[in-house]
Structures are given as C-alpha cells and as structure tokens.
LOTOR-408303 format. One record per residue (C-alpha): residue in one letter; y, x, z. Coordinates in steps of 0.5 Angstrom, whole numbers, plus 500, padded with zeros to 3 digits. Each point is the difference from the previous one (the first is absolute). Example, Ala and Ser with C-alpha at 12.3 -4.5 7.8 and 13.67 -1.06 7.14 Angstrom:
BEGIN
@rest: a&py: 491&px: 525&pz: 516
@rest: s&py: 507&px: 502&pz: 498
END
This chain:
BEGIN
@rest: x&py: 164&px: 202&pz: 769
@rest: x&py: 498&px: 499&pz: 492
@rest: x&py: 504&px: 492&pz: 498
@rest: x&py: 499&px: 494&pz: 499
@rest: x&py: 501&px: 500&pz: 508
@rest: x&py: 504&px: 499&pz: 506
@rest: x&py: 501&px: 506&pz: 505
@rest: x&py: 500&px: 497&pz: 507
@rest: x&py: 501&px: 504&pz: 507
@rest: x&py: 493&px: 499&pz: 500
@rest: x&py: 498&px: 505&pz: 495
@rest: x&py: 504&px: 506&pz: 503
@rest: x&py: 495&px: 506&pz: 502
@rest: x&py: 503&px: 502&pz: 506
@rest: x&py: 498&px: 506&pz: 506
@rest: x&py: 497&px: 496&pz: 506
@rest: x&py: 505&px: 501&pz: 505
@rest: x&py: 504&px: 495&pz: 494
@rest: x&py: 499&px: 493&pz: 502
@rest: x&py: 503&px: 495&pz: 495
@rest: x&py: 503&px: 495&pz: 503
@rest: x&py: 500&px: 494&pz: 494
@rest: x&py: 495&px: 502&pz: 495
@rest: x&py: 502&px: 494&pz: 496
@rest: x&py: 507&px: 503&pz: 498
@rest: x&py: 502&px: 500&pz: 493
@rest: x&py: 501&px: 507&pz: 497
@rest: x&py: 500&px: 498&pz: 493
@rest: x&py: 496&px: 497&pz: 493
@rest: x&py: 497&px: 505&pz: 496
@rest: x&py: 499&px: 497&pz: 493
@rest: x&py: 494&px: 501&pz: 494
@rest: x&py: 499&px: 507&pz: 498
@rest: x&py: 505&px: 502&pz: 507
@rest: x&py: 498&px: 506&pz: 504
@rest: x&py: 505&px: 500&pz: 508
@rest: x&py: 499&px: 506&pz: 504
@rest: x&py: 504&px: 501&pz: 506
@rest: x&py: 502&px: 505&pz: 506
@rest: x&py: 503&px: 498&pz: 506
@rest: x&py: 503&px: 503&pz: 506
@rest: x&py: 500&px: 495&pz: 507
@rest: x&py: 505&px: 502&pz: 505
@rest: x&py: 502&px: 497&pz: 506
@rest: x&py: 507&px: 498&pz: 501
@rest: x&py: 504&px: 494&pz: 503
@rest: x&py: 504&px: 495&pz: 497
@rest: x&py: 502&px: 499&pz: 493
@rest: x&py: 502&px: 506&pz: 495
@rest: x&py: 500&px: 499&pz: 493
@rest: x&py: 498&px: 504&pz: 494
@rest: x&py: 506&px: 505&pz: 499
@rest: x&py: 499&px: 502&pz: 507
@rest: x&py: 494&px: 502&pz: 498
@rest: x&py: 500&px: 504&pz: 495
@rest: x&py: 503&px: 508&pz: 501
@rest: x&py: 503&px: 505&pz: 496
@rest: x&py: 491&px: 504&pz: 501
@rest: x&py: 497&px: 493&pz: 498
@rest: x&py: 496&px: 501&pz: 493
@rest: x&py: 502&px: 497&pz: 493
@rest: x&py: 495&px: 494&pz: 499
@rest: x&py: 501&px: 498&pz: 508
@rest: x&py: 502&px: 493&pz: 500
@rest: x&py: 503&px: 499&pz: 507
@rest: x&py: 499&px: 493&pz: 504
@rest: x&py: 504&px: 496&pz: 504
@rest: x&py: 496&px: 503&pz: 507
@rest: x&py: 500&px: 493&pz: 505
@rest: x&py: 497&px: 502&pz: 507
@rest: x&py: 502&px: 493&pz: 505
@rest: x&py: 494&px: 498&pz: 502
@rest: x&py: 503&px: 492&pz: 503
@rest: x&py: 499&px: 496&pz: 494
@rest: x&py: 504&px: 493&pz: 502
@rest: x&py: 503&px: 500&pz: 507
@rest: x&py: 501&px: 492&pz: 503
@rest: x&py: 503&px: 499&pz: 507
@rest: x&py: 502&px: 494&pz: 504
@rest: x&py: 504&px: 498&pz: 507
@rest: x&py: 498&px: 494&pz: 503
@rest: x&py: 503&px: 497&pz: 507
@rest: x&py: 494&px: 502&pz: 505
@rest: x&py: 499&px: 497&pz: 507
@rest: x&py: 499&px: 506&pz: 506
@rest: x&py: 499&px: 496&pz: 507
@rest: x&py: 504&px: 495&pz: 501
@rest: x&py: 505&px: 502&pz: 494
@rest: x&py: 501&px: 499&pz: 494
@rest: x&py: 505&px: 504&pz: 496
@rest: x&py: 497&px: 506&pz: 499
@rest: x&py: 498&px: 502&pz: 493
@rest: x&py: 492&px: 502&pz: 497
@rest: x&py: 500&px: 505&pz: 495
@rest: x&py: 494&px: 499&pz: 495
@rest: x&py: 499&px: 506&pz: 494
@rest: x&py: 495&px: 499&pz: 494
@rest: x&py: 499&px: 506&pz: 497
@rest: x&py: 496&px: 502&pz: 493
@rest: x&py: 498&px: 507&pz: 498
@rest: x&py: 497&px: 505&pz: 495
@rest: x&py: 493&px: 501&pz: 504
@rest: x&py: 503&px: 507&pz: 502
@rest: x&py: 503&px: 498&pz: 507
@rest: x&py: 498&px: 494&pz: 503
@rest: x&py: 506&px: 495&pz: 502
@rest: x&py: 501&px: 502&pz: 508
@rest: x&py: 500&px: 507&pz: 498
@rest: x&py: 506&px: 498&pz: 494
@rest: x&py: 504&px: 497&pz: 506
@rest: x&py: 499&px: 505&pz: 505
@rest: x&py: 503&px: 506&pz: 494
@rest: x&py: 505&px: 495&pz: 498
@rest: x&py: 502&px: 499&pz: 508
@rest: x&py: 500&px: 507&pz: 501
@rest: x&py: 505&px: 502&pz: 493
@rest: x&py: 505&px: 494&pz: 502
@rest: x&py: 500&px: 504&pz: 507
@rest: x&py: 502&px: 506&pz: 496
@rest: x&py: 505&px: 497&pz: 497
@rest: x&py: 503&px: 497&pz: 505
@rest: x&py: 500&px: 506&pz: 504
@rest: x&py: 507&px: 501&pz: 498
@rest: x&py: 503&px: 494&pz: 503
@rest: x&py: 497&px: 501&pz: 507
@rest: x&py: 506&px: 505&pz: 501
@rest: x&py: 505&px: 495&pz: 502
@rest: x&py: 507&px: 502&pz: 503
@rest: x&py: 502&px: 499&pz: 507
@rest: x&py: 505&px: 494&pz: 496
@rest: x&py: 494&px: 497&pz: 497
@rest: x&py: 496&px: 501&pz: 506
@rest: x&py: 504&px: 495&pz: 505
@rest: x&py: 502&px: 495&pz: 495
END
C-alpha cells in the first residue's frame, strides 16, 4: 500500500479458505510518499493470549508479535425474570442475549460455553459420602 492511505481489513489479500470476518477493522494510516507491506500468520486458538507468548526463541527479527484474541462472544446479557408453570408462579425464566464475531453463531456459542463450564465443573461432581447426605 503506497501512502496517503488507510489500511483496513479489507485490503488483506488472503487464500480463499480465509474469510475475513470485519473488513472494516483498522490496521493502520500510511502517510504521504509511505509504503506498508505485511505478512501474516492466522492461527486458531482460544481465548486471549498476549504478544510475549507469541513470540519464540525460532521467531524471525523483524516479526512483530500481536496480541492473539480467539473469543468469538463479543458482549453477553442475562436476565432472570419470575415466570408462571401451570398454577405456579415461583419459578424463574432464564433469557440470554448473545453477540458474536460472525464466526459462530450465538446458539452455537452457548452450547460451546455450556460444554467448557461442564468440563470445569466436572471436578466437584465427585463429592464425599459427607457432602453426599448433607
């Protein structure tokens, strides 16, 4: 990209099997006479991991190492509202509102969420007699 300009997402050439999911993100402002050129290695991953964890003992001089975030929920609402079943009202209704990136949809992303919370919760399910017949 030769400056005045500004590089967006959009102007990435990538492989077909690439989608880019916001072609409006900023990647930067090249000034007047300016020249930007890039490379880029897409990984996949979870969660958060920052710059320093991404850079290796084998990573080239020059590579400018990112911070890598792989969430695809971009904002999560909940509320728990009383709810009539039948004759009887003290129960509770759950709603969940869920945004994401494109790259799953949001049932998809509370069934993946369901599923990791299980995992963790696995290690309590193993309760002592004690806990048991309290």
């Amino acid at each position: 990209v030769v400056g005045p300009a500004t590089v967006t997402a959009n102007d990435i050439k990538a492989d077909d099997d690439l989608e880019i999911l916001d072609p409006e993100q900023f990647i930067c402002t090249v000034a007047e006479g300016g020249h930007f050129h890039m490379q880029m290695t897409v990984i996949n991953g979870r969660g958060y991991t920052p710059a320093e964890q991404n850079k290796t003992d084998e990573t080239p001089i020059g590579v400018l190492p990112v911070d890598s975030i792989f969430t695809p929920v971009e904002k999560v609402n909940y509320q728990v509202e009383n709810t009539r079943v039948g004759k009887r009202n003290d129960f509770d209704k759950l709603t969940i509102d869920i945004w994401t990136n494109g790259s799953i949809g949001p049932r998809e992303a509370i069934s993946l969420s369901a599923k990791i919370l299980t995992e963790h919760l696995t290690s309590f399910v193993n309760l002592t007699e004690e806990a048991k017949s309290a």
